[in-house]
Backbone as a ProteinNet text record, in pm:
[ID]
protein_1_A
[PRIMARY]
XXXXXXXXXXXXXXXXXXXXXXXXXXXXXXXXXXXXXXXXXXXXXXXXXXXXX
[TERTIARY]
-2485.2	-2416.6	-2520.8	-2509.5	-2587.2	-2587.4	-2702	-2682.1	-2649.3	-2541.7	-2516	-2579.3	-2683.1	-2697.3	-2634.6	-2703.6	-2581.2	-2630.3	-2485.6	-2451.3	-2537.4	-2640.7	-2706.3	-2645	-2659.3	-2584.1	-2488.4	-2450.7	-2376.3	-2264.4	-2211	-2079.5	-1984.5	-1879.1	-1774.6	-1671.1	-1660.2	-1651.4	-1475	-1416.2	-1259.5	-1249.1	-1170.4	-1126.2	-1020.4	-1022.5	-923	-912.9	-741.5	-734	-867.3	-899	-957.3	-1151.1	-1158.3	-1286.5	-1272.8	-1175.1	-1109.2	-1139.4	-1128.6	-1155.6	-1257.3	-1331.2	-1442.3	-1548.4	-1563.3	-1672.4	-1703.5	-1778.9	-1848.4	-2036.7	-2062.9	-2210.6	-2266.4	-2378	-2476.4	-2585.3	-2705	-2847.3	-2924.2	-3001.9	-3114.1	-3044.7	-2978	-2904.8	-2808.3	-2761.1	-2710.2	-2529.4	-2480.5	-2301.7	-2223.3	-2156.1	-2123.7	-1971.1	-1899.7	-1814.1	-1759	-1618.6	-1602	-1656	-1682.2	-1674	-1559.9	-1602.5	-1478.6	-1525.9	-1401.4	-1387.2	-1541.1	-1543	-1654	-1852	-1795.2	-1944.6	-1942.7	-1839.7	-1840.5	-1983	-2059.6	-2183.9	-2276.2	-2289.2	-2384	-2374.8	-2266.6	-2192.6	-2265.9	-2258.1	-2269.2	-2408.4	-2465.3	-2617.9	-2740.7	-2657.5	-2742.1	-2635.4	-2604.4	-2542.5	-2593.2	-2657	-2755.1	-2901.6	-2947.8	-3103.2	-3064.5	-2975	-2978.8	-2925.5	-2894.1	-2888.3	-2762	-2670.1	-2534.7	-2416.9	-2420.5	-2321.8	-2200.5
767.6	805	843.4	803.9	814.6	930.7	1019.9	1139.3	1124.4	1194	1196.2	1284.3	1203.5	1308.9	1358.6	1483.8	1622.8	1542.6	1551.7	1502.3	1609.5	1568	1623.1	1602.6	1729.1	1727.8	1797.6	1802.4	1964.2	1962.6	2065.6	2102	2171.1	2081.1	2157.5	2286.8	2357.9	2499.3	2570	2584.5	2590.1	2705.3	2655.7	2743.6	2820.4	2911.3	3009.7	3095.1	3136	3258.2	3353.4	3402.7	3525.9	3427.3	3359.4	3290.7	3258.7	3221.4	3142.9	3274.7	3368.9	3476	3528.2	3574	3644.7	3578.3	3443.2	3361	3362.3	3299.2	3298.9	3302.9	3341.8	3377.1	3232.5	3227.6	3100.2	3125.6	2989	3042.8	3146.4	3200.6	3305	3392.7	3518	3611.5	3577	3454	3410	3419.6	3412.9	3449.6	3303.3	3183.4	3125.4	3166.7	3095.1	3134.9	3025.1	3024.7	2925.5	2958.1	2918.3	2941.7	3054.9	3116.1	3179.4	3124.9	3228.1	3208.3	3248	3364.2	3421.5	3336.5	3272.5	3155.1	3018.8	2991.4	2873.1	2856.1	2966.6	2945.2	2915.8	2986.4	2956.8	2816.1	2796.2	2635.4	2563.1	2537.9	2484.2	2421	2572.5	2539.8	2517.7	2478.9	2422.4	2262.4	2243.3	2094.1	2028.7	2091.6	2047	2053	2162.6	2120.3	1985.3	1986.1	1815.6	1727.8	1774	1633.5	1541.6	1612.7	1555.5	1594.8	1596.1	1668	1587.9
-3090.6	-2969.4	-2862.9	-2710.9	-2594.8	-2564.9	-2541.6	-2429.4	-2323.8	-2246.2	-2133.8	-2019.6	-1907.3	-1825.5	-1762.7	-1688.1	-1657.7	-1527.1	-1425	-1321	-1207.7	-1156.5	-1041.8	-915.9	-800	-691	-624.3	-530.6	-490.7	-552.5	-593.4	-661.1	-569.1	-569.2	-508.6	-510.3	-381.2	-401.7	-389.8	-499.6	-453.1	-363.2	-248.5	-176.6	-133.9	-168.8	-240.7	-110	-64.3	91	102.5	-25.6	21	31	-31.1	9.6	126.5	225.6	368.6	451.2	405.8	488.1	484.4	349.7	362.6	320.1	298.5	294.9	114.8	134.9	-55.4	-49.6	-185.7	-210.2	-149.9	-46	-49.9	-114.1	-106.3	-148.7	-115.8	-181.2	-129.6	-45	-88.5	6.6	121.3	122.7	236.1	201.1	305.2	319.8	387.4	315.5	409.3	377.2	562.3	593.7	690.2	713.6	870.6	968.8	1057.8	1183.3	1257.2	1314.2	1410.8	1583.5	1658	1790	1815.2	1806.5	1890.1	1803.4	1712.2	1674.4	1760.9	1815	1966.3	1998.8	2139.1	2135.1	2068.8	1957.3	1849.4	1791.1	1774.1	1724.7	1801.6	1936.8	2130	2065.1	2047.3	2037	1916.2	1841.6	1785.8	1768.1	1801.4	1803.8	1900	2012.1	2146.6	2064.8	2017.7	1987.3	1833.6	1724.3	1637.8	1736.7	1841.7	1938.8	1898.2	1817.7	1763.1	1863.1	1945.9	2041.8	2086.5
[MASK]
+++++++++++++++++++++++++++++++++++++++++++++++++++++

């Protein structure tokens, strides 16, 4: 019988109300989260410096 390799690559993250609200653990100390109203600017600008706008 073949070993199967272990599937490399991002794993998808269920998103559950209270993850929708208060974000989930990222890498290295980091918090991700949606976007809100008041991240607009911040959004603005960095979508102008990758030039994806």
């Amino acid at each position: 019988m073949a070993k199967r390799a272990a599937k490399k690559g991002p794993r998808s993250v269920r998103l559950s109300a209270d993850r929708l609200r208060a974000g989930w653990p990222g890498p290295v100390a980091t918090r991700v989260r949606l976007a809100q109203a008041q991240d607009t600017d911040a959004v603005d600008a960095l979508l102008d410096e990758a030039g994806d706008r």
